[in-house]
DRENKE-552754 format. One line per 3 residues: number of its first residue (from 0); for each residue x, y, z of N, C-alpha, C. Coordinates in pm, whole numbers. Each point is the difference from the previous one (the first is absolute). Example, Ala and Ser with C-alpha at 12.3 -4.5 7.8 and 13.67 -1.06 7.14 Angstrom:
<rs>
0 = 1319/-569/780/-89/119/0/90/120/0  -35/105/-72/82/119/6/-77/109/73
</rs>
This chain:
<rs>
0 = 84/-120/0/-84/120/0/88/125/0  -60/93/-110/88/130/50/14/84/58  116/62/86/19/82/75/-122/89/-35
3 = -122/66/102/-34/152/-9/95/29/18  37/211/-57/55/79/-1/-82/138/3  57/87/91/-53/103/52/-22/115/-143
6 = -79/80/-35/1/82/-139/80/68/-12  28/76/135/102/97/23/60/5/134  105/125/7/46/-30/85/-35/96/154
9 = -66/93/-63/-76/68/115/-82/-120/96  -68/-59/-111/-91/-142/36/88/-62/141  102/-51/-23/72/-28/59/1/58/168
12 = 35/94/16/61/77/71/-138/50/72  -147/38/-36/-92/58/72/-80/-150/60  17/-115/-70/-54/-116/49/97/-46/133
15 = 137/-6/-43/90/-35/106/-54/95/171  40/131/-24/-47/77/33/-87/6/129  -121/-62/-106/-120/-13/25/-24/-133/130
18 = 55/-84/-79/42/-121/152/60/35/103  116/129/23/49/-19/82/-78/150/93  -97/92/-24/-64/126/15/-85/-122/74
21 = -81/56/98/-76/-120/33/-61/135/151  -91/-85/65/-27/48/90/92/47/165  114/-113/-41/84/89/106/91/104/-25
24 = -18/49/-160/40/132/-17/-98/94/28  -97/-13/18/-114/135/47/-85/-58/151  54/-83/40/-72/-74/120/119/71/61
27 = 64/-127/33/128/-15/132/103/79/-60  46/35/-65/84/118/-9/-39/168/42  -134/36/-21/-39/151/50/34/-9/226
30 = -80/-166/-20/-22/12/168/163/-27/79  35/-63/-42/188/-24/-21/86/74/39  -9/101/-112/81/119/-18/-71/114/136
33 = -112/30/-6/-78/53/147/111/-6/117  -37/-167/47/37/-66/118/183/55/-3  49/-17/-91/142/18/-10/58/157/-15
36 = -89/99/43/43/112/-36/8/79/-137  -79/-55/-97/-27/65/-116/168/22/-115  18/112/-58/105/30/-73/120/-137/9
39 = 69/22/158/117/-73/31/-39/-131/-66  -116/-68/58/-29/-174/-41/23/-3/-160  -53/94/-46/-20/-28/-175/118/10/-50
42 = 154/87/-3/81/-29/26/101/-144/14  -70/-37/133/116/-96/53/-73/-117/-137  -147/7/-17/-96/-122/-102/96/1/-138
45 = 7/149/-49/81/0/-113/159/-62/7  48/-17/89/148/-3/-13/-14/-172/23  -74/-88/86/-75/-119/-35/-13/-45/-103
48 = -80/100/-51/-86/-64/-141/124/-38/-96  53/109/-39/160/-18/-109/83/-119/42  43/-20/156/71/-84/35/-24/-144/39
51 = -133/7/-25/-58/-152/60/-123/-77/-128  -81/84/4/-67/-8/-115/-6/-51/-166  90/116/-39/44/0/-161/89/-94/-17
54 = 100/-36/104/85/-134/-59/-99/-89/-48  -91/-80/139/-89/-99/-20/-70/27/-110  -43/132/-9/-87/-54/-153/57/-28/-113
57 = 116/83/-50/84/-69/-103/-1/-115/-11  48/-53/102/33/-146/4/-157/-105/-24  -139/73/41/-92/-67/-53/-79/15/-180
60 = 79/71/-44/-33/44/-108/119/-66/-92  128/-20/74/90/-36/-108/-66/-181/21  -30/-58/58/-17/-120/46/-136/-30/-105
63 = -102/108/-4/-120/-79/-95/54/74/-140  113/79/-12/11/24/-142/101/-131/-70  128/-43/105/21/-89/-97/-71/-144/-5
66 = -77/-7/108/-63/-133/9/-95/-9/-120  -71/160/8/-140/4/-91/-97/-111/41  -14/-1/164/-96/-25/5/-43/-13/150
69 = -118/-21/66/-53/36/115/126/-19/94  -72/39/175/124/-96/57/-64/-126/-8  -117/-61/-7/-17/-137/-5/65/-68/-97
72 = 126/33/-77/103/-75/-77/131/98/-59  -43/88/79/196/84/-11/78/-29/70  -10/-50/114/104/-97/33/24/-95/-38
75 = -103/-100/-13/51/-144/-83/126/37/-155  -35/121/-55/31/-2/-133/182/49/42  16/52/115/76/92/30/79/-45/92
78 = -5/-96/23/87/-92/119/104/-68/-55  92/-60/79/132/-52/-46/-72/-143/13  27/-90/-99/-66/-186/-1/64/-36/189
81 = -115/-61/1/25/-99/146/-53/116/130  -54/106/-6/7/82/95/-153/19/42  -17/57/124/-147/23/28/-42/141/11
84 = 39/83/-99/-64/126/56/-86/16/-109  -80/-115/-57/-118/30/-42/-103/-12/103  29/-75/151/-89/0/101/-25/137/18
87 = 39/151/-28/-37/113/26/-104/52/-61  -85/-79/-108/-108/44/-25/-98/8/54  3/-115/130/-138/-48/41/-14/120/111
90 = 123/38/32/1/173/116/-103/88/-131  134/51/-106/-87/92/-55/-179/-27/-23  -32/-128/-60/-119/-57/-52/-100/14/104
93 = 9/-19/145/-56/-30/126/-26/190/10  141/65/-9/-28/141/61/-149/73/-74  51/-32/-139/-143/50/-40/-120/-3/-19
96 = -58/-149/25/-93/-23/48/-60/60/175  117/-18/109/-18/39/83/-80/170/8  94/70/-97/6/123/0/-164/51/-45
99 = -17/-80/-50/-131/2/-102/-140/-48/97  42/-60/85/-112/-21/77/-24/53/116  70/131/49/-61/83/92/-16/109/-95
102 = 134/72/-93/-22/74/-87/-140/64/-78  -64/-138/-39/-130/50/-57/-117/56/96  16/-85/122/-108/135/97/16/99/19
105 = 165/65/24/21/116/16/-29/52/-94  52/-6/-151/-85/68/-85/-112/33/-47  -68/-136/48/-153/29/-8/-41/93/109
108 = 58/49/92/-55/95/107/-4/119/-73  176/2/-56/-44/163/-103/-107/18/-92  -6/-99/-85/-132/29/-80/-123/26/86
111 = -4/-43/62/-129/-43/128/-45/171/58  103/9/20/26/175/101/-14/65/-132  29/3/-136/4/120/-121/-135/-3/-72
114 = -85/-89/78/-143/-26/-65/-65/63/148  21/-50/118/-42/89/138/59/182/-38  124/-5/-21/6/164/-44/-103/66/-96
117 = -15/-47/-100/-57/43/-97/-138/12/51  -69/-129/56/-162/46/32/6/35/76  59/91/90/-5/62/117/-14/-54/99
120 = 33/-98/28/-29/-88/96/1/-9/150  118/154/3/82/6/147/-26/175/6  -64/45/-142/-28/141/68/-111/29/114
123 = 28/114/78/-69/67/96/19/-50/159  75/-130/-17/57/-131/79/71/50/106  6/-52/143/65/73/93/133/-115/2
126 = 122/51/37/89/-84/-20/34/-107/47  -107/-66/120/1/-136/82/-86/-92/-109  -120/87/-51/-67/-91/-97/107/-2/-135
129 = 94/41/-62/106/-78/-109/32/-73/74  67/44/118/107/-147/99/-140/-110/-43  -85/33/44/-96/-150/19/6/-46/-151
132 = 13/117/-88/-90/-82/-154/133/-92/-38  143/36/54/116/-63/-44/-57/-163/55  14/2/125/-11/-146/85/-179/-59/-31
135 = -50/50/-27/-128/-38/-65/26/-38/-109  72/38/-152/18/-69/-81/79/-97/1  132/-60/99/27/-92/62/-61/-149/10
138 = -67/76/85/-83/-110/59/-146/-55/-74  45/57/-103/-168/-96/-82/84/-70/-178  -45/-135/69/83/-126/-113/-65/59/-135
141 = -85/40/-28/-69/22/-100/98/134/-94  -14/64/64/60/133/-82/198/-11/-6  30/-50/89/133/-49/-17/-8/-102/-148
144 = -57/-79/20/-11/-135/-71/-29/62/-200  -70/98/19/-44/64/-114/81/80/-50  79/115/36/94/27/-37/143/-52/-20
147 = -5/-89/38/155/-126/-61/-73/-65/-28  -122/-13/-83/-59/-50/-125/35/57/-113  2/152/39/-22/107/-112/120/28/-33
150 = 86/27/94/126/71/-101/109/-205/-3  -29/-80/-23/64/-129/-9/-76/-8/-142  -95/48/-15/-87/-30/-134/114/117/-92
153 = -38/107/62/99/95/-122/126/-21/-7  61/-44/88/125/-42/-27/11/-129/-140  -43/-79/19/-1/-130/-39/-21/-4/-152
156 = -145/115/0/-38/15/-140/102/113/-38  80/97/20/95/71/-93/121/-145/-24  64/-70/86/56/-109/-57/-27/-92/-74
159 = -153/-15/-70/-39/-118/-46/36/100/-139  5/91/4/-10/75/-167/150/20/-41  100/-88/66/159/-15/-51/82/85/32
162 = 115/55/25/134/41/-13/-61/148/-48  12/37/-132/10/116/-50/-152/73/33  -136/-86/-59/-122/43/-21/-37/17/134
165 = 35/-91/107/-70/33/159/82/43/93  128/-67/20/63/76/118/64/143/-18  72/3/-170/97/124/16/-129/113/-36
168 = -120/-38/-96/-59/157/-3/-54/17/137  -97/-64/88/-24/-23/50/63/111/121  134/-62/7/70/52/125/61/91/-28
171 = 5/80/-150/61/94/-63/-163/147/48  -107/-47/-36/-95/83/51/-8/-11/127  0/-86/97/8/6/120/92/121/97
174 = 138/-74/-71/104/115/89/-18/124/-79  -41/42/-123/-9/151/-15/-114/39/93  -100/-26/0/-152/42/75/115/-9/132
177 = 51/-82/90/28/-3/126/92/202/17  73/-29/-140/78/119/77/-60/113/-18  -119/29/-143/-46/91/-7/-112/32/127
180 = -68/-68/83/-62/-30/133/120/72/125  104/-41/-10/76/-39/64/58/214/13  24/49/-121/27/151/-54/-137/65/67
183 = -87/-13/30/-183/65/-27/-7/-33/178  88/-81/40/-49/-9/176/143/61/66  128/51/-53/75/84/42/-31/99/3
186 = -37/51/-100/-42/151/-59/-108/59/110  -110/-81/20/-87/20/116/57/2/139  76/-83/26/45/-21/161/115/109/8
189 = 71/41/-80/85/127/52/-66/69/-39  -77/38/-36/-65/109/8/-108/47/134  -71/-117/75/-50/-12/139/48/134/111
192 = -62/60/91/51/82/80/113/-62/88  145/33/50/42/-34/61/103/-151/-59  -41/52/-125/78/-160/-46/145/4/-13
195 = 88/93/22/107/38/-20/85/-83/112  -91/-5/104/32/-61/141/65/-130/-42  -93/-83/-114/22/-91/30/111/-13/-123
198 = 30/86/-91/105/-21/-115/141/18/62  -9/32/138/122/60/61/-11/-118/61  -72/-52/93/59/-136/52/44/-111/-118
201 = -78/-23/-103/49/-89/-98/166/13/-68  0/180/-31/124/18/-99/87/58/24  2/21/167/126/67/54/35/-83/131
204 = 125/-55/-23/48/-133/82/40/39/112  -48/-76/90/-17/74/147/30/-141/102  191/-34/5/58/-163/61/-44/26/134
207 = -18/118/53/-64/-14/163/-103/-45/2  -142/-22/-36/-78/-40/-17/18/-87/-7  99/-124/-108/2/-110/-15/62/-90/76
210 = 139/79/96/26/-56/115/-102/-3/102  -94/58/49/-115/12/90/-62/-169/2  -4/21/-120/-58/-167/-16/63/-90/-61
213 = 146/16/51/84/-122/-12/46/-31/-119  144/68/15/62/-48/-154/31/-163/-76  15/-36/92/50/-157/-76/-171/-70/-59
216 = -85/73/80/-173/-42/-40/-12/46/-104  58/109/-3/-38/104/-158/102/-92/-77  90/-11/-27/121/-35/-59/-94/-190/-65
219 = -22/-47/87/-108/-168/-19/-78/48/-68  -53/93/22/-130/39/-17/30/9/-214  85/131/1/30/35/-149/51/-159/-85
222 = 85/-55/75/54/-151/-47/-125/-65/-102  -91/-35/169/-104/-78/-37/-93/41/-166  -29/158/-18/-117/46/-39/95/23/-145
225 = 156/-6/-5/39/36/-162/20/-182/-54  -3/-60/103/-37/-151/-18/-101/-56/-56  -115/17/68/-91/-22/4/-125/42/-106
228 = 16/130/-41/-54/87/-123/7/-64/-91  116/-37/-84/40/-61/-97/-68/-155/-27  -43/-72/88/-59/-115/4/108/-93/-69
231 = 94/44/52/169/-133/-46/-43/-136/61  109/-94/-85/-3/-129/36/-68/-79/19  -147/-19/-100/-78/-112/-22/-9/26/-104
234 = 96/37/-141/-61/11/-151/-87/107/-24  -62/35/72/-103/114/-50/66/86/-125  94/68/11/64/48/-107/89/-67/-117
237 = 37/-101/57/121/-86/-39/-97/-32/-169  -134/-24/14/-67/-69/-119/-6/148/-177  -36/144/86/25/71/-42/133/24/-103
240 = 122/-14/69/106/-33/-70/-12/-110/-127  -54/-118/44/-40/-95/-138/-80/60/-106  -29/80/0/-80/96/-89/60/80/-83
243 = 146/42/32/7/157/-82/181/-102/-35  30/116/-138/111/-60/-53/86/42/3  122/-5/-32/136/21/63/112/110/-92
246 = -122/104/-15/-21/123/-43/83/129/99  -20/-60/139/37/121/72/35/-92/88  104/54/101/32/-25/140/-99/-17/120
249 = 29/-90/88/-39/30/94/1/81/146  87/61/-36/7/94/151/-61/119/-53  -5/38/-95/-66/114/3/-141/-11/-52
252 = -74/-126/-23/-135/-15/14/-48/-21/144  92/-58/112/-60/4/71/1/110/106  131/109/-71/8/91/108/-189/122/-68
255 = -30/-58/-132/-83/71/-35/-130/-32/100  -40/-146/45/-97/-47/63/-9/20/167  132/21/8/-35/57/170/29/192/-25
258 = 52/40/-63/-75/120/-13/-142/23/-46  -78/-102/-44/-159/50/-17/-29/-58/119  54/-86/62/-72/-58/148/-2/91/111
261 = 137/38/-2/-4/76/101/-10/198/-33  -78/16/-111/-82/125/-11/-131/-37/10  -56/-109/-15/-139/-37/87/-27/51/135
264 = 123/-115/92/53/29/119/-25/111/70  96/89/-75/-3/170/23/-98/52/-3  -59/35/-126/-114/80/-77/-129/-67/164
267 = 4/-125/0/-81/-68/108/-14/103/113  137/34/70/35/140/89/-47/91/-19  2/39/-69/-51/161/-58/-120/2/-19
270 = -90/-126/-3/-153/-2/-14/-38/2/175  142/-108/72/-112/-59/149/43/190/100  121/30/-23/65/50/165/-69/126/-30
273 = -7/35/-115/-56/196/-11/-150/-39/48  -59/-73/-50/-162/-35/50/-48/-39/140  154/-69/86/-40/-106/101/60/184/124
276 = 82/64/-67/66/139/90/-118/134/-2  -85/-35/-143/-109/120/37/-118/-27/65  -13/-100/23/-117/-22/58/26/-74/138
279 = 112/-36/69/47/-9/125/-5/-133/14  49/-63/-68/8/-174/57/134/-44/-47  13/-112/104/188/-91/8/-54/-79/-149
282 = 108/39/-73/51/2/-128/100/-198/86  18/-1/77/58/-128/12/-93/-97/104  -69/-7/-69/-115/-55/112/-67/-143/-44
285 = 119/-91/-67/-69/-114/-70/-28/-28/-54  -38/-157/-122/-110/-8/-67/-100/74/-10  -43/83/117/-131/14/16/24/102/-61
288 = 121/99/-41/-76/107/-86/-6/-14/-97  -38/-55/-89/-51/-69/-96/-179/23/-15  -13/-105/122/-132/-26/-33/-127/63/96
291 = 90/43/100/1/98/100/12/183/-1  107/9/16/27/123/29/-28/95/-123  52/-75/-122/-17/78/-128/-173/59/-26
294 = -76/-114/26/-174/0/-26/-44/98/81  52/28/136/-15/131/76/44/116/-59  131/44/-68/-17/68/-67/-58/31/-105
297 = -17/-56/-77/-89/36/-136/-127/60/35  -43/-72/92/-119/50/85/-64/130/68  181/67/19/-32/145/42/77/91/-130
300 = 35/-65/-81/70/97/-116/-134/2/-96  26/127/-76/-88/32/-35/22/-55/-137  -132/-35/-80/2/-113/-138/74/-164/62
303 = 0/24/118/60/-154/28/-58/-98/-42  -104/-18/-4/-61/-99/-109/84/-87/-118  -9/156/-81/106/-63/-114/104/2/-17
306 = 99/72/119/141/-32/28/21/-142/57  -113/-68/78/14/-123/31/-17/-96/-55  -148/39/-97/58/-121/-135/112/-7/-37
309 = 59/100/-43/123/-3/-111/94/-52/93  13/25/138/120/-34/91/-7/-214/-15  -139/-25/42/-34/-171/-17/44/-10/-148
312 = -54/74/-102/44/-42/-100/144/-82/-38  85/129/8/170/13/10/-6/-170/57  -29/18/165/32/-105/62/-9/-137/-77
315 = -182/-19/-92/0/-106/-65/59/-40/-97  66/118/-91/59/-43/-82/131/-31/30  102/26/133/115/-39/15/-8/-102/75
318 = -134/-36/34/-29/-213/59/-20/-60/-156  -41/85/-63/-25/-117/-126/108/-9/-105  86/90/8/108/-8/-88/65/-101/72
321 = 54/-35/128/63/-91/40/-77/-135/-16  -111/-10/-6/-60/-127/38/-66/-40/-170  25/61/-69/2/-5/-158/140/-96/-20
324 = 86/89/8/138/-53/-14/45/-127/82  -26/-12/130/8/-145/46/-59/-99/-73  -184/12/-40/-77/-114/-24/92/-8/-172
327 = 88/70/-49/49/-42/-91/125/-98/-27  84/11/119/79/-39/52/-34/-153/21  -131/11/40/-7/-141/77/-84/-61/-134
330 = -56/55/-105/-75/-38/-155/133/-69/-102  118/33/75/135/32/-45/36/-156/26  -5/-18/100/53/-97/84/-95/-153/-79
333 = -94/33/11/-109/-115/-48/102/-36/-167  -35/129/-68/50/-19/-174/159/-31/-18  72/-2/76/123/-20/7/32/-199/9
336 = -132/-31/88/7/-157/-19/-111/-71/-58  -36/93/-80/-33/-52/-126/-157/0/-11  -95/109/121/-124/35/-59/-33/102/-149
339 = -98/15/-46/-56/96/-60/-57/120/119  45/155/-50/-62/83/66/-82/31/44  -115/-81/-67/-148/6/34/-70/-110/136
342 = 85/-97/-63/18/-109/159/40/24/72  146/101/11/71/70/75/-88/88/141  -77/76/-96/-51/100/42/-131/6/98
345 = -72/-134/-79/-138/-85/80/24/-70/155  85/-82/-48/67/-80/105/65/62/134  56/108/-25/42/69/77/-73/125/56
348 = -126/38/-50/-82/93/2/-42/-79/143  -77/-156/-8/-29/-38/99/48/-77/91  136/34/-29/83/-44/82/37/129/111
351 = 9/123/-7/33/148/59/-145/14/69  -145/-46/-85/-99/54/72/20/-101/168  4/-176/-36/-14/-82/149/134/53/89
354 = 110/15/-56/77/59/110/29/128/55  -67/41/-55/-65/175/56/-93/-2/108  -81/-126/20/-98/-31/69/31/19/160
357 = 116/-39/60/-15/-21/166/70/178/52  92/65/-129/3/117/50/-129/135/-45  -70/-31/-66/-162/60/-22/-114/-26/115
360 = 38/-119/31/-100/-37/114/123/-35/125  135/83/13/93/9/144/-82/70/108  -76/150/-82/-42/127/63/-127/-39/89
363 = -61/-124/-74/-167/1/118/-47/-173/-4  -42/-91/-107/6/-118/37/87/-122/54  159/77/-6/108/-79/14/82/64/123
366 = -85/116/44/77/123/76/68/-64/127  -27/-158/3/50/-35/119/103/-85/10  55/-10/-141/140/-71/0/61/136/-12
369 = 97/13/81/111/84/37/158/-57/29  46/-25/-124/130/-81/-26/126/50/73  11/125/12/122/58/69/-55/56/141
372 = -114/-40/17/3/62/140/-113/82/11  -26/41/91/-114/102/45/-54/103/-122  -97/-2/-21/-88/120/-86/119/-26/-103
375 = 71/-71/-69/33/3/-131/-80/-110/-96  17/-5/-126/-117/-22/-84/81/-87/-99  -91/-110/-81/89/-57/-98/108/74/-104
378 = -82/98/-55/62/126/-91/171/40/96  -36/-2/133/167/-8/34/94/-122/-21  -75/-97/28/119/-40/-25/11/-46/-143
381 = -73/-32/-89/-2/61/-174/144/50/5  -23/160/21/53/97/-14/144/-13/44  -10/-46/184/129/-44/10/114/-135/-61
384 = -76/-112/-33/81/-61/-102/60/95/-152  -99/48/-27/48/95/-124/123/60/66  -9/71/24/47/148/31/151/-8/73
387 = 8/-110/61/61/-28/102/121/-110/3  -84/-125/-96/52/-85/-52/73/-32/-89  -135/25/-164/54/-31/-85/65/86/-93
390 = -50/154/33/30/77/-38/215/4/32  29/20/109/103/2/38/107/-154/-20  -57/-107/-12/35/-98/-50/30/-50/-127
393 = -116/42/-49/21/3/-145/128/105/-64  -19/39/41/91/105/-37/147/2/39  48/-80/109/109/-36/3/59/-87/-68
396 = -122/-84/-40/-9/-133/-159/98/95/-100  -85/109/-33/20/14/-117/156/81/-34  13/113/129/140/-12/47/114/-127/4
399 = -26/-97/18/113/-71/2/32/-126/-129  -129/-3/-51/-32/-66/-137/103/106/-108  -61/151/26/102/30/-120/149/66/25
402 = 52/-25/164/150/19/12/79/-122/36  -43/-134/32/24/-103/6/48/-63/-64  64/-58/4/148/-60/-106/-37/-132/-52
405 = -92/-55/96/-78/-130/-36/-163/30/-30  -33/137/2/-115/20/-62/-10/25/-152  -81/88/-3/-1/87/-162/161/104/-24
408 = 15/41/114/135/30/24/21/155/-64  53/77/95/41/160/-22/3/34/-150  123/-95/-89/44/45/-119/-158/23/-147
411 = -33/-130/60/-163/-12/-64/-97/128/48  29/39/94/-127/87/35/32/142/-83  155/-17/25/16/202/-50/27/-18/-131
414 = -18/-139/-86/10/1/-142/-141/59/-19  -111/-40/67/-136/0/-38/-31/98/21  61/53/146/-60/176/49/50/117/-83
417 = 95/-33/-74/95/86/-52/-10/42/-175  -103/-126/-14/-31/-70/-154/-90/150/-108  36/72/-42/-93/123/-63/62/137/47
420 = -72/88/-86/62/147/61/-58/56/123  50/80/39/15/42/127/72/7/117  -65/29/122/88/-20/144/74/-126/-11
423 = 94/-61/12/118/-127/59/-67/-20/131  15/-116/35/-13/-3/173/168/-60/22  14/159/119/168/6/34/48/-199/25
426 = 112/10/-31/81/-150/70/79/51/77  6/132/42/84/31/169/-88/-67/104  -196/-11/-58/-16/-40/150/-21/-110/30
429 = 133/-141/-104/-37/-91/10/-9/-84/178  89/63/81/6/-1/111/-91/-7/102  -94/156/-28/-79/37/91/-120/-118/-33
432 = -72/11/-125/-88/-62/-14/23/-161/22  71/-82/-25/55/-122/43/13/-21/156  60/82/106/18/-1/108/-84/46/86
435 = -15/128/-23/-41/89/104/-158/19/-11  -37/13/-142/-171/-1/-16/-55/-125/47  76/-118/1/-115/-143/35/2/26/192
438 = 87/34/3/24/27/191/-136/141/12  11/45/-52/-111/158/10/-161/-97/-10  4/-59/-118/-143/-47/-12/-33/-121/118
441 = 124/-76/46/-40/-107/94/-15/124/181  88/62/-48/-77/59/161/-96/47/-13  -66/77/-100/-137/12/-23/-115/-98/-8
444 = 56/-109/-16/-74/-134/8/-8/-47/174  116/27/75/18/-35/113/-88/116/105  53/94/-51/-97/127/85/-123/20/12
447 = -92/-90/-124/-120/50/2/-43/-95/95  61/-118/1/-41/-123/93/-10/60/195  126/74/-9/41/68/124/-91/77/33
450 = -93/66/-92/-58/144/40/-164/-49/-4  -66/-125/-121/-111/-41/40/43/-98/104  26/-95/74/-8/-43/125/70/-4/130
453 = 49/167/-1/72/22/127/107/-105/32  102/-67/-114/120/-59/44/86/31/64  88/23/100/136/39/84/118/5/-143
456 = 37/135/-18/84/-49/-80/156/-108/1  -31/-16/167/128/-85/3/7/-62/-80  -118/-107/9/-51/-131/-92/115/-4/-103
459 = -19/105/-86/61/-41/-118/154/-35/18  91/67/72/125/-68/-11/8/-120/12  -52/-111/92/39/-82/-5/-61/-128/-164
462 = -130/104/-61/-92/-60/-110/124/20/-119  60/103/9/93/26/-166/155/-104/84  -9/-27/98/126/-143/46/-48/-86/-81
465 = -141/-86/42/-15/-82/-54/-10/-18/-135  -66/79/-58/39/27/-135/135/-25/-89  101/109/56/117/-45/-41/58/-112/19
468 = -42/-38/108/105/-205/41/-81/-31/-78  -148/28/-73/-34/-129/-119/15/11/-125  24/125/-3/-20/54/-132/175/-14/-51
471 = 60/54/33/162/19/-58/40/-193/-1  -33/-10/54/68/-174/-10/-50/-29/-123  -129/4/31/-85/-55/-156/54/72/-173
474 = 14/94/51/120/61/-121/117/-41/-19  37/-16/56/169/-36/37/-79/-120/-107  -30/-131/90/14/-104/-114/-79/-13/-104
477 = -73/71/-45/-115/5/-179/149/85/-73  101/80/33/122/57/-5/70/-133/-63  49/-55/95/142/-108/-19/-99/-115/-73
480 = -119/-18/-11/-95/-124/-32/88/58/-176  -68/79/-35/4/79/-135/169/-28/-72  43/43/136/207/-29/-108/-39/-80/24
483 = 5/-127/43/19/-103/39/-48/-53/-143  -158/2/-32/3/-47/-160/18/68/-83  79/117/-24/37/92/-132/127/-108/15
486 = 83/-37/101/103/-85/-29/7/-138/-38
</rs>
């Protein structure tokens, strides 16, 4: 079967984009940056993002460009004979399904709330009755259940219409409408009385503030969120790369995709802190300003009505650009071993609706399995295997697959990253990225463990002992095993 290929190369780049723009660029990044002192955090996020980020994606883009094809067989194609790091698909393959089945309620909440904006649903409303209408829509299986009907349906059906005809126009009108939305709710919020307040906490960096609330928190904090944005290390992007041809480089396509990610990000700022500073509410106050705090404002701004559609809007379209681009990923995965797209697309349509099921019904018929503990909900721990796991796991995969001497191996990767005009990706940092980035992403793997269940950090010294007494031996002889039969 033949490769799809993207039409163009904008195509490329606003779909990529588009997967990695997602709701924790306008969710958990506005409330984030809040909690962390505004200006300084965004800052420390950017100097993250370049240094932690953009390697990994190269490396997932050079991986499905020379494989040309999902991760459910870019490793197999891409491995040295006799080796197992085609077992790394079933991480990536697993992440996105995972991702996909809390994913679609949350997005269905935005649509949910941009149809409540629009009919007025929450005007004249005192602000305990939004608190209630939030946890009221919660708690009824029905309207959860219906909206991750609805946007799993639109997702599914722009993928059933192929590569060029459904995902790239598709997500090519999507992200223009997002930013032109996105231009039309800045313009309004600095303009607000008193909004200046809040352009000064956002764009003038203020490290006292951020020591107040704990630098090494802020410092995790930026790690986690230029990590995490990107949706690295389960393929999500990696399939993207199988798409486009070896026309241009990769470092400077992908330095193009986290600059549209993270002007979402931003632009996200400039919609929440001028709006959340004129009208007097903590701009770092949770999830909840989202679905919360924001609905109170619109409420006392004047035309809020239709600043709040357009605000849900934005929101829905940067849940559906991501969750477009996954269910393709995973349409990807099916046609790669040998379905038709259309089987692809069926099969898996109702395959996303039954496992969507226990985090749609976590909030009120299921509300009483609580997996991590007190008042937490299936959707956590969803979320925390994602987020926590495979995200950071995967991704050390893909780190050591392409600097690994017995993997796909360094020389292979910067032939591929390097392959077309444009940016080079430097070989000064063959070092850093080989050494020092897989140590950055595993303490980020280790920390989050530390910080969701209150571990002692002693723990770990004696956990990276054991490690090394098993691990270095076991090298040592797959090492001497190897001369041993080259001789």
């Amino acid at each position: 079967m033949k490769r799809e290929k993207f039409s163009s190369r904008l195509g490329f780049i606003l779909i990529s984009a588009g997967c990695a723009v997602g709701l924790g660029n306008v969710w958990r990044f506005p409330y984030i940056t809040g909690q962390y002192g505004g200006a300084a955090f965004v800052l420390l996020y950017l100097v993250f993002l370049v240094i932690l980020g953009l390697p990994i994606m190269v490396m997932e883009f050079s991986v499905g460009r020379a494989s040309q094809k999902s991760a459910a067989k870019s490793f197999d194609v891409l491995e040295p004979k006799g080796t197992k790091w085609h077992l790394i698909k079933y991480v990536c393959m697993g992440g996105n399904y995972l991702l996909m089945m809390f994913y679609t309620t949350v997005g269905g909440w935005m649509l949910n709330y941009c149809v409540k904006m629009a009919s007025g649903d929450f005007s004249g409303k005192t602000s305990e009755a939004v608190t209630q209408g939030f946890s009221d829509m919660l708690s009824s299986p029905y309207e959860n259940l219906f909206w991750m009907v609805a946007i799993t349906i639109i997702g599914f059906f722009v993928c059933s219409k192929g590569l060029q005809n459904g995902v790239e126009k598709i997500s090519k009108y999507m992200m223009s409408c997002l930013f032109i939305v996105m231009i039309v709710l800045v313009v309004r919020s600095v303009t607000l009385p008193d909004a200046m307040e809040g352009l000064k906490f956002y764009l003038v960096p203020d490290f006292g503030k951020m020591m107040e609330n704990g630098l090494w928190d802020a410092i995790f904090a930026a790690m986690g969120q230029a990590f995490f944005t990107l949706s690295l290390g389960i393929g999500a992007l990696a399939i993207f790369g199988s798409y486009i041809g070896k026309d241009r480089s990769l470092l400077g396509e992908s330095i193009n995709v986290c600059v549209l990610d993270t002007m979402v990000a931003f632009v996200a700022g400039l919609i929440i802190f001028p709006a959340c500073f004129a009208f007097h509410v903590d701009a770092g106050s949770g999830p909840g300003l989202v679905f919360v705090t924001l609905p109170n404002v619109f409420n006392v701004m004047p035309g809020g009505r239709l600043w709040g559609t357009l605000f849900f809007l934005f929101m829905s379209f940067a849940a559906l650009t991501t969750i477009i681009a996954v269910f393709e990923n995973i349409v990807a995965f099916a046609m790669d071993l040998g379905w038709t797209r259309k089987k692809a697309v069926m099969v898996n349509f109702v395959a996303i609706l039954v496992l969507s099921l226990p985090c749609a019904l976590g909030f009120n018929l299921l509300s009483f399995i609580e997996p991590l503990g007190a008042k937490s909900t299936i959707q956590d721990l969803e979320d925390f295997i994602v987020s926590n796991n495979m995200l950071p796991l995967g991704s050390l995969m893909y780190l050591l697959f392409c600097t690994f001497r017995y993997g796909w191996g360094w020389d292979n990767f910067m032939e591929e990253a390097n392959t077309g005009k444009g940016l080079k990706f430097p070989k000064a940092l063959r070092f850093y990225i080989s050494y020092i980035l897989p140590i950055i992403v595993l303490y980020i793997f280790v920390q989050g463990y530390l910080d969701k269940f209150d571990i002692p950090v002693g723990i770990l010294i004696p956990l990276i002992l054991i490690i090394c007494i098993i691990y270095v031996p076991i090298q040592a002889w797959r090492k001497n095993k190897k001369l041993i039969e080259k001789q």
